[in-house]
N, C-alpha and C positions, 0 to 999 in steps of 0.2 A: 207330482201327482201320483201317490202311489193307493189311496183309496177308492173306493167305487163311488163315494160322496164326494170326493175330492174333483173326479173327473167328471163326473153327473154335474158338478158347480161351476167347471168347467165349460163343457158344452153349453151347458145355460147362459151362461157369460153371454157366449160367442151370439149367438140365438138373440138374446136383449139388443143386442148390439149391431145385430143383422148382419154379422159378419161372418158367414156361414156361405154353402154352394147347393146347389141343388143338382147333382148328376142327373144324365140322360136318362140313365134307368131310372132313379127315383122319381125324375117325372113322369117317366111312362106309369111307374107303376101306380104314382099318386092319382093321375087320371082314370087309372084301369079301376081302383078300386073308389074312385068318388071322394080321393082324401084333396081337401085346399092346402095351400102352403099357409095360410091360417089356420087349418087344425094339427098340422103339422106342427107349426111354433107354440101354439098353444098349450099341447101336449108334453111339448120337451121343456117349456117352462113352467107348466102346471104343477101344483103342489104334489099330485099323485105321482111322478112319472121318475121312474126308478128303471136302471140297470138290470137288467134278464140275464145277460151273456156276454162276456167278453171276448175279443178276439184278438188276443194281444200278434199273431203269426200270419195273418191275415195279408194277401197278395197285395190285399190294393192298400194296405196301410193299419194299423193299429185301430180297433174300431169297437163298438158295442150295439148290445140290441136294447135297445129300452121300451119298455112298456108306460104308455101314456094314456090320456083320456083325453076327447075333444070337447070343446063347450057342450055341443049334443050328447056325451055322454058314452061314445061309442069308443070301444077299446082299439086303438091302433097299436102295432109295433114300427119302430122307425129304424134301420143300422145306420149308424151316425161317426164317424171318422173323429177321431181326436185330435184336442189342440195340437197347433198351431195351423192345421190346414184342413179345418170343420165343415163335412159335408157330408149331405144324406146320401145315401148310398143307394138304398131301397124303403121303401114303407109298403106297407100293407095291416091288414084285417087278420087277427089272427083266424085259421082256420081250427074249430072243436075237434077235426080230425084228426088235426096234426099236435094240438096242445090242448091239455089236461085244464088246463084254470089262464090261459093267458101268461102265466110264469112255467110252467112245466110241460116241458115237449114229451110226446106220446112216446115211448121207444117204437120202435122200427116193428 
């Protein structure tokens, strides 16, 4: 997997397959912000939902941020861990403060 399509086909896989984790924090954060583990999946298998950011150095493991959409139509970000041990890390709402268009972070 050395493309961002490649691993984005990836994660999907895994997702189809339910064979994926849902960390502690991700579920905190998935309640905090109103997100289901169905717009979760939805999102990371929807047509729209593309790679933002990768994090190849990443403490807890090789990971990305992807930008999705849920049935309702609401833009989540999800950071999602790469095969062979696929799991969401965190999700949330993009905040306008913090990001320019959902794909571009505000500088500092």
């Amino acid at each position: 997997m050395t493309g961002r399509s490649e691993r984005l086909d990836a994660i999907r896989s895994a997702f189809r397959r339910r064979e994926y984790r849902l960390t502690v924090h991700g579920l905190r954060e998935a309640i905090a912000e109103r997100i289901s583990v169905a717009d979760i999946e939805g999102a990371i298998i929807g047509d729209t939902a593309g790679i933002v950011e990768d994090y190849p150095d990443d403490p807890r493991g090789s990971s990305c941020l992807i930008l999705g959409v849920t049935e309702a139509g609401k833009a989540i970000h999800v950071v999602v861990s790469y095969p062979p041990q696929v799991a969401v890390i965190t999700v949330y709402v993009p905040d306008p403060e913090r990001w320019i268009d959902n794909r571009t972070r505000r500088q500092p």
